[in-house]
Structures are given as structure tokens and as C-alpha cells.
C-alpha positions as a Markdown table, in Angstrom:
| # | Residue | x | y | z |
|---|---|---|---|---|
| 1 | Unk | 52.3 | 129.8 | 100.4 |
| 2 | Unk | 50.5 | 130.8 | 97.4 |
| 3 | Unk | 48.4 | 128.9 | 95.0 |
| 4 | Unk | 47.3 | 130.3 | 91.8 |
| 5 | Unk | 43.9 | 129.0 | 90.5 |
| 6 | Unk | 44.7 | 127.6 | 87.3 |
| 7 | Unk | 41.5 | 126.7 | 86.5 |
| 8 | Unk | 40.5 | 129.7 | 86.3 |
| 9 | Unk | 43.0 | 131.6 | 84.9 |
| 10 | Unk | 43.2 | 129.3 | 81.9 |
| 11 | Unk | 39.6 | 130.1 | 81.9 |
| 12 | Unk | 40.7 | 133.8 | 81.1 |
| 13 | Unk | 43.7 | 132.8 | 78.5 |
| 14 | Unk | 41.0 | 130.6 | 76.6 |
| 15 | Unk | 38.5 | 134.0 | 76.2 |
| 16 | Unk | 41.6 | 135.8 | 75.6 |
| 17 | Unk | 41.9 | 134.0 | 72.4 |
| 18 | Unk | 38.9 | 133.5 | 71.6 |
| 19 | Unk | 38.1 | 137.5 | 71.5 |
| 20 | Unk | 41.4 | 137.8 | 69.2 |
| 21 | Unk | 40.6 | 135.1 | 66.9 |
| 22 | Unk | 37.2 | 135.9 | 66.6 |
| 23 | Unk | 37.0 | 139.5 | 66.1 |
| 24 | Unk | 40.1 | 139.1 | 63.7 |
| 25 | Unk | 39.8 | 136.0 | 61.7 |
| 26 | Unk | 36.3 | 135.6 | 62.4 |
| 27 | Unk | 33.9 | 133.3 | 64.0 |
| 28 | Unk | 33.0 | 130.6 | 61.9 |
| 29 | Unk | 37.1 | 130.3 | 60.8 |
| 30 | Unk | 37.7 | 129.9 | 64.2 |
| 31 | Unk | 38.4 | 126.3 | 65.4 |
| 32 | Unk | 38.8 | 125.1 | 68.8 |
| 33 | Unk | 41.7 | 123.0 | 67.2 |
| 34 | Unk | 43.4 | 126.3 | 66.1 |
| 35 | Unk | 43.0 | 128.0 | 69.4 |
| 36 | Unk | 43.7 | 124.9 | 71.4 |
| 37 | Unk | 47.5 | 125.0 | 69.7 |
| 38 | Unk | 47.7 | 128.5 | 69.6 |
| 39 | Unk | 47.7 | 127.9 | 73.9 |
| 40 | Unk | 49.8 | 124.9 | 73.5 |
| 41 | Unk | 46.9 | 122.8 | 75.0 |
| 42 | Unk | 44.8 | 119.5 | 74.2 |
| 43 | Unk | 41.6 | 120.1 | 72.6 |
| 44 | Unk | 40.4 | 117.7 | 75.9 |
| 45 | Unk | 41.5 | 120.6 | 77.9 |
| 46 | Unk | 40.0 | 123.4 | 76.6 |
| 47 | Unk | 36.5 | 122.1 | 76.1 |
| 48 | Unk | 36.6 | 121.1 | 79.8 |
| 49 | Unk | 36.5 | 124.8 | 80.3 |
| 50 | Unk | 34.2 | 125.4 | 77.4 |
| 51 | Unk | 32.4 | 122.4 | 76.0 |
| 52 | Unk | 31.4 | 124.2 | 72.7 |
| 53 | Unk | 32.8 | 127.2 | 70.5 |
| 54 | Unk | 28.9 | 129.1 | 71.6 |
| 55 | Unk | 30.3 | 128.6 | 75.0 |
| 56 | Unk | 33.1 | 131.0 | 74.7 |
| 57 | Unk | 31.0 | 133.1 | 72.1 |
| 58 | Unk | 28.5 | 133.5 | 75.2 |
| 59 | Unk | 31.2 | 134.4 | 77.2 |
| 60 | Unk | 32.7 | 137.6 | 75.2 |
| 61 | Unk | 28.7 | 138.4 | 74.5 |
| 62 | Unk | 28.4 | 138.7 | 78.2 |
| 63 | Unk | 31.3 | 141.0 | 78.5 |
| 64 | Unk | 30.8 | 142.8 | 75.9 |
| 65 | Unk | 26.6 | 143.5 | 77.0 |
| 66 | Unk | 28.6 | 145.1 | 80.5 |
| 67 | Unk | 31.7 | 146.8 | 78.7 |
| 68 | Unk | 29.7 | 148.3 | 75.8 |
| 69 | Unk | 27.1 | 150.2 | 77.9 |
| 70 | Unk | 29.5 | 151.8 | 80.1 |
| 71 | Unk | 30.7 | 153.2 | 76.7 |
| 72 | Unk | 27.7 | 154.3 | 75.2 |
| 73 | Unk | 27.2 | 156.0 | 79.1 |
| 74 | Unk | 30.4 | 157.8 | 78.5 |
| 75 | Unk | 29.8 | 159.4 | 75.4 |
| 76 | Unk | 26.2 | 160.6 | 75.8 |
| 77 | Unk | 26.8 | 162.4 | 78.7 |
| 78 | Unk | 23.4 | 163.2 | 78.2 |
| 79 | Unk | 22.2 | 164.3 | 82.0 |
| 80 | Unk | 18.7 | 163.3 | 81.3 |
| 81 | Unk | 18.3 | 159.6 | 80.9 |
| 82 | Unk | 20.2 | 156.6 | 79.1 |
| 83 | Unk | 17.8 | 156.7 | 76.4 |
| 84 | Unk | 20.4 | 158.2 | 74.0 |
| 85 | Unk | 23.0 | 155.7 | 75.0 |
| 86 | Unk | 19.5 | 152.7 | 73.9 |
| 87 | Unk | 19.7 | 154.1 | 70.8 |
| 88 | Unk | 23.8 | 155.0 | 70.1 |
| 89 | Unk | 24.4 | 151.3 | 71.1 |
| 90 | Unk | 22.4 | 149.9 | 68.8 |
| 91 | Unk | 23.4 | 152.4 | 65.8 |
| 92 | Unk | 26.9 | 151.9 | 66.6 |
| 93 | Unk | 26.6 | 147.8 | 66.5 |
| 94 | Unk | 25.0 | 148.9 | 62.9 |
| 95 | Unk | 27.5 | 150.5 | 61.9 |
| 96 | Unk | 30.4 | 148.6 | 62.7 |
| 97 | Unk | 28.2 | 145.4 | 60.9 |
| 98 | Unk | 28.1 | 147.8 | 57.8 |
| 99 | Unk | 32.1 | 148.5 | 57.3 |
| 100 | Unk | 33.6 | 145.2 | 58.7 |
| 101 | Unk | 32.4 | 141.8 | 57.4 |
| 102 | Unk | 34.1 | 140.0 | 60.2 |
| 103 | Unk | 32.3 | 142.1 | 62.8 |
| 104 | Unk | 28.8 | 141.7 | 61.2 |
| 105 | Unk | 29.0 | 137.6 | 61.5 |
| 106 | Unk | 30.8 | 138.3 | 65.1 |
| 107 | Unk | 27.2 | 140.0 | 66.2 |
| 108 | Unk | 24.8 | 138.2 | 63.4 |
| 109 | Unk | 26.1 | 134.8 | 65.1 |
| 110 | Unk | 25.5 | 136.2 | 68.5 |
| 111 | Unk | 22.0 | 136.6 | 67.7 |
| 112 | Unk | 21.3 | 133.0 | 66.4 |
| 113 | Unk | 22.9 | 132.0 | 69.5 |
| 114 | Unk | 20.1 | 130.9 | 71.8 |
| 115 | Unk | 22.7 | 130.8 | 74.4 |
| 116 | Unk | 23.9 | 133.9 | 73.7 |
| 117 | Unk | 20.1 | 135.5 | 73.0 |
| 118 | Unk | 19.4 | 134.5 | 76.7 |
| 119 | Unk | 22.3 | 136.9 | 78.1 |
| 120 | Unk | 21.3 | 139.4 | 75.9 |
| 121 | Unk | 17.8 | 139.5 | 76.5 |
| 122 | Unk | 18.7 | 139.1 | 80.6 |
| 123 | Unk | 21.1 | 141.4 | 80.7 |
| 124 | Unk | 18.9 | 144.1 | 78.4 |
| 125 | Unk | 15.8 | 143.4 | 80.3 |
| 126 | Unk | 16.9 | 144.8 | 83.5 |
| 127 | Unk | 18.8 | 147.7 | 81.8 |
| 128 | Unk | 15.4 | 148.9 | 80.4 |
| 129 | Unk | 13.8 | 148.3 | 83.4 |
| 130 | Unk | 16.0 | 151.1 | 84.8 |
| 131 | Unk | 16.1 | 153.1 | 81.6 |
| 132 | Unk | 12.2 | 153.1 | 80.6 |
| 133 | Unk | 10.8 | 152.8 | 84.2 |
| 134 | Unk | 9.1 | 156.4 | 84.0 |
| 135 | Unk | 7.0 | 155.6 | 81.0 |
| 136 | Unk | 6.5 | 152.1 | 81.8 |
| 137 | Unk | 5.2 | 152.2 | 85.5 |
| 138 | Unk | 3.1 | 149.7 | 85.9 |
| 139 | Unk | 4.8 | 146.7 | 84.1 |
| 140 | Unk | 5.9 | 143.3 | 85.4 |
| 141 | Unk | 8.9 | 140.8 | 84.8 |
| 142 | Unk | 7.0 | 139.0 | 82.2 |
| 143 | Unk | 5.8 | 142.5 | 80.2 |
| 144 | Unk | 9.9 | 143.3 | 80.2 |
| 145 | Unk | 10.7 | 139.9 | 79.0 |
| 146 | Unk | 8.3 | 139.5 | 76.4 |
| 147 | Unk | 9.1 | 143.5 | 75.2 |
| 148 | Unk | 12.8 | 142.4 | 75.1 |
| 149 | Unk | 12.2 | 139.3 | 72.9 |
| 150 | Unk | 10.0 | 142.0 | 70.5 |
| 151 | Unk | 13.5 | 144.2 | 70.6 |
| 152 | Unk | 15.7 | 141.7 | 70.2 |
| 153 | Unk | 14.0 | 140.4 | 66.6 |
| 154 | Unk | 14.4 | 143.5 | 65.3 |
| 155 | Unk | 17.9 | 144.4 | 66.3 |
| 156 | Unk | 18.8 | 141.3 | 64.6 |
| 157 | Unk | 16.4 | 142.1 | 61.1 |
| 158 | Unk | 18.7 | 145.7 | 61.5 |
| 159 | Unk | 22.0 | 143.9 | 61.1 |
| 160 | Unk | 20.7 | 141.5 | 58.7 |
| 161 | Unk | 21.8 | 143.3 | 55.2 |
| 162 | Unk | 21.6 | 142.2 | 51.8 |
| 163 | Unk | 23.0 | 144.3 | 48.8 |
| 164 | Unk | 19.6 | 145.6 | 48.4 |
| 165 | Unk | 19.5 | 146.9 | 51.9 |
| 166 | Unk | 18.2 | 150.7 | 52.8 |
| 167 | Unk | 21.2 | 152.9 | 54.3 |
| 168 | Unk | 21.5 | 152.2 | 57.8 |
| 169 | Unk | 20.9 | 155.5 | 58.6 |
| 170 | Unk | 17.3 | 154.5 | 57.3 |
| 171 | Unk | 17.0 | 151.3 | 59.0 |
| 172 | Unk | 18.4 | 153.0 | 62.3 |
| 173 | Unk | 15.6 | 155.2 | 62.5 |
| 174 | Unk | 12.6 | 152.9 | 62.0 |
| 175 | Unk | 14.6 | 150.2 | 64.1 |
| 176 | Unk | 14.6 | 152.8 | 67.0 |
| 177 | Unk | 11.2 | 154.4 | 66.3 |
| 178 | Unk | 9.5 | 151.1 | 67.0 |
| 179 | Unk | 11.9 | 149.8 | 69.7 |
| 180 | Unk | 11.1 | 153.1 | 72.0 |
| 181 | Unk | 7.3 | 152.9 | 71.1 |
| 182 | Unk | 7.2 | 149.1 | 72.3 |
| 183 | Unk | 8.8 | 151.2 | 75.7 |
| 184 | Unk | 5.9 | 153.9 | 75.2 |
| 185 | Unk | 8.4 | 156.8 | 74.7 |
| 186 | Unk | 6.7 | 159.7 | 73.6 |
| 187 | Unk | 7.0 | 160.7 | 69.7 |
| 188 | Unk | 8.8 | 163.8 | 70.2 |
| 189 | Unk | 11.0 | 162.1 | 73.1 |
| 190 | Unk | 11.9 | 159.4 | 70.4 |
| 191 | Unk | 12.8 | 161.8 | 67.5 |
| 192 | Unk | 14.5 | 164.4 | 69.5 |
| 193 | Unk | 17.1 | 161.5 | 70.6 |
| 194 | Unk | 17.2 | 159.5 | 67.3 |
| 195 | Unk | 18.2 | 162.7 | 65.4 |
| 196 | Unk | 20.4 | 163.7 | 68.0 |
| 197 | Unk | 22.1 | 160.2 | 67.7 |
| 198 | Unk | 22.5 | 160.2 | 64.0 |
| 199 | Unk | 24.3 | 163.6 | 64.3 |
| 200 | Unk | 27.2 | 162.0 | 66.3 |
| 201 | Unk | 30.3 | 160.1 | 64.8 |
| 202 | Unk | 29.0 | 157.0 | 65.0 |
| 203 | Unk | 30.8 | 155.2 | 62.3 |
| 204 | Unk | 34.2 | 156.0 | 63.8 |
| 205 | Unk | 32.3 | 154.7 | 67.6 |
| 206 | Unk | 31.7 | 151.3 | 66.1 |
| 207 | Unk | 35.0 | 150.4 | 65.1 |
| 208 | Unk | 36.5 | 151.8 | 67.9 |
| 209 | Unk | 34.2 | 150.0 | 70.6 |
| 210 | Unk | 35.3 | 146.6 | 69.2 |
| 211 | Unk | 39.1 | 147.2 | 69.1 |
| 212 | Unk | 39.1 | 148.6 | 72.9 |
| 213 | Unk | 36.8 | 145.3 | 73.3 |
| 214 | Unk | 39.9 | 143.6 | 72.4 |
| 215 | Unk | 42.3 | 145.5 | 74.9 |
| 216 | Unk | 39.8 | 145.2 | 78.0 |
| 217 | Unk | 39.4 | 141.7 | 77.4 |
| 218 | Unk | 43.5 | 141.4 | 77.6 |
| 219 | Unk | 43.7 | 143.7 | 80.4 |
| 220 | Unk | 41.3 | 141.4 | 82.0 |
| 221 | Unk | 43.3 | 138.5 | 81.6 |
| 222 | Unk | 46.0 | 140.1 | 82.8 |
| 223 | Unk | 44.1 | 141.6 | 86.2 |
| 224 | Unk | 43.0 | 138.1 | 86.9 |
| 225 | Unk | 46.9 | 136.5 | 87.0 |
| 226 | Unk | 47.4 | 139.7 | 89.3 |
| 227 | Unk | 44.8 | 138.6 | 91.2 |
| 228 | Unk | 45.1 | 135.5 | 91.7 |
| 229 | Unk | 48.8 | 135.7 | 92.5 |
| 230 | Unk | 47.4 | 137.9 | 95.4 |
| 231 | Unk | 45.3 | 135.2 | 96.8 |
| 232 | Unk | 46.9 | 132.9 | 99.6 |
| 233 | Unk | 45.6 | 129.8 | 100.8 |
């Protein structure tokens, strides 16, 4: 006989939503009310699963940490190191702030998220570790951690625009300049790769990282009923 773990396949429906409602109608639009009918379940139920709306936020911001980097990996294709796909990330996050309004409060609310600050900073610590190991030899845990808390403050001053903001193409540059220093990249290391990442489409990148966001995190949901029809008890 088999049992299907409802648990946590509601689990994956909820973060289904969530990613649609969010990244289309926006985060702060977004009830737990309206995606709690929009699933034909009690509010009760879904904030058994996730207690608060920065619970499922945290959620897609974990995903999207993992699903975004094998992108940027992808289109570098760089055969040297991941530095290039450091900075494209970042430029591309920029970018997609800078043309959608819905997308820029998506990531600005991520980054007031303490919740959602601790996966980022986790999960970006031990991807520089890997990335920035050859110029940073002889550092610890703690040195990574604190470096990432430096990086993280100004990714989030990048994406933070006012009407009086520089281009981003401006902003970019200094944002990475002083990001790779903090990871003691050499100067000409860190302007070979910042103006080969402003030469690349970037602005079409942005946008289309957060729509295929949206399709892996269906495709997801969809692999996990597969899977869990698959299980027997």
C-alpha cells in the first residue's frame, strides 16, 4: 500500500503559491488569507506549515540562493573560477530590482528579513569559501562570517534606489570593487571580471532568472507528488 505524505506535500503546494503570489502580486499584497483560499485551506492549516508569511519568504530565499547560482555557473562558463558568476549574480539581482517594482520589494524584503539574512549569509559564506579560498588562505569561520555580514550591507545599499540614484551600472561597479577587495582579489583580477560582466546581457538575465524561478519552483512541486507517490510504507 501506498501512503502519500501529505504533510509534506502541502508543504510544497503552500511554496507553490507563495512564489506565484509573491513574485506576481508582490510581497507585502500578499496575505496568508488570500493564499490560504486560493488552496482551499484554513488559515489554521497553513500556518501549521508556516507560522508566519517570513517563513515561506525564507523558504523561496533558500531555493532561490541554490537555483540562482547554478545559473550564474551556466552562463559564465568562465573555466577559471566562479568569480564572474560573484559578480553576474549580484548585477543581475540589480538589474531585475531596477525594471520590476514587484521584484525590487521581493529581494529588498529578503534583506530586512533577519530570517532570511541568516540563509543568505550561510549559504554565501561557504560559497566564498570555495570561490575566494586562493586569495584568502589563511582565514577562519569567523573571518568568512563577519566578511559576509560586510557583503551583505552593501548588496542591500545596491538595491536600495531612490529617484536620485546613480545608474546601476555605476553602483555595480563600486558595489563589486569593494566586495572582491574585502576577499583580497587583486585590482586587475577585479576589473578584468567586472568589465567583463557589464559587457554581458544582463538586463534580459534578470528577468529571466526570476520567471524560470517560477517554473522550477512548480516543477518542484510537481517532482515531490511524483515522489512521494513512489514511496511505500
Amino acid at each position: 500500500m501506498i501512503r502519500v505524505d501529505r504533510s509534506e506535500l502541502t508543504r510544497h503546494e503552500i511554496i507553490r503559491v507563495a512564489a506565484n503570489r509573491f513574485l506576481n502580486d508582490g510581497y507585502a499584497k500578499t496575505t496568508v488569507s488570500s493564499m490560504a483560499k486560493a488552496l482551499n485551506m484554513s488559515t489554521g492549516n497553513m500556518t501549521f506549515h508556516f507560522p508566519t508569511k517570513e517563513h515561506m519568504l525564507a523558504e523561496l530565499v533558500d531555493m532561490l540562493c541554490k537555483y540562482q547560482w547554478k545559473i550564474m555557473e551556466y552562463e559564465i562558463k568562465d573555466g577559471y573560477s566562479s568569480i564572474m558568476a560573484i559578480c553576474l549574480e549580484l548585477l543581475t539581482i540589480a538589474s531585475a530590482c531596477e525594471q520590476d517594482e514587484i521584484a525590487k520589494e521581493f529581494f529588498l524584503s529578503a534583506y530586512r528579513s533577519e530570517m532570511c539574512m541568516d540563509l543568505i549569509r550561510k549559504n554565501d559564506k561557504e560559497r566564498a569559501k570555495k570561490v575566494f579560498k586562493e586569495y584568502c588562505p589563511d582565514w577562519t569561520d569567523e573571518r568568512f562570517e563577519e566578511a559576509e555580514t560586510l557583503v551583505s550591507g552593501i548588496e542591500y545599499a545596491t538595491l536600495l534606489t531612490t529617484s536620485n540614484s546613480t545608474s546601476v551600472e555605476f553602483r555595480i561597479n563600486g558595489a563589486l570593487n569593494t566586495i572582491l577587495s574585502i576577499y583580497n582579489v587583486p585590482e586587475k583580477i577585479r576589473k578584468q571580471k567586472i568589465e567583463k560582466v557589464l559587457s554581458m546581457d544582463y538586463k534580459e538575465l534578470g528577468l529571466r532568472v526570476l520567471e524560470e524561478f517560477r517554473i522550477f519552483v512548480d516543477n518542484e512541486t510537481e517532482q515531490a507528488l511524483l515522489d512521494l507517490l513512489k514511496r511505500k510504507i
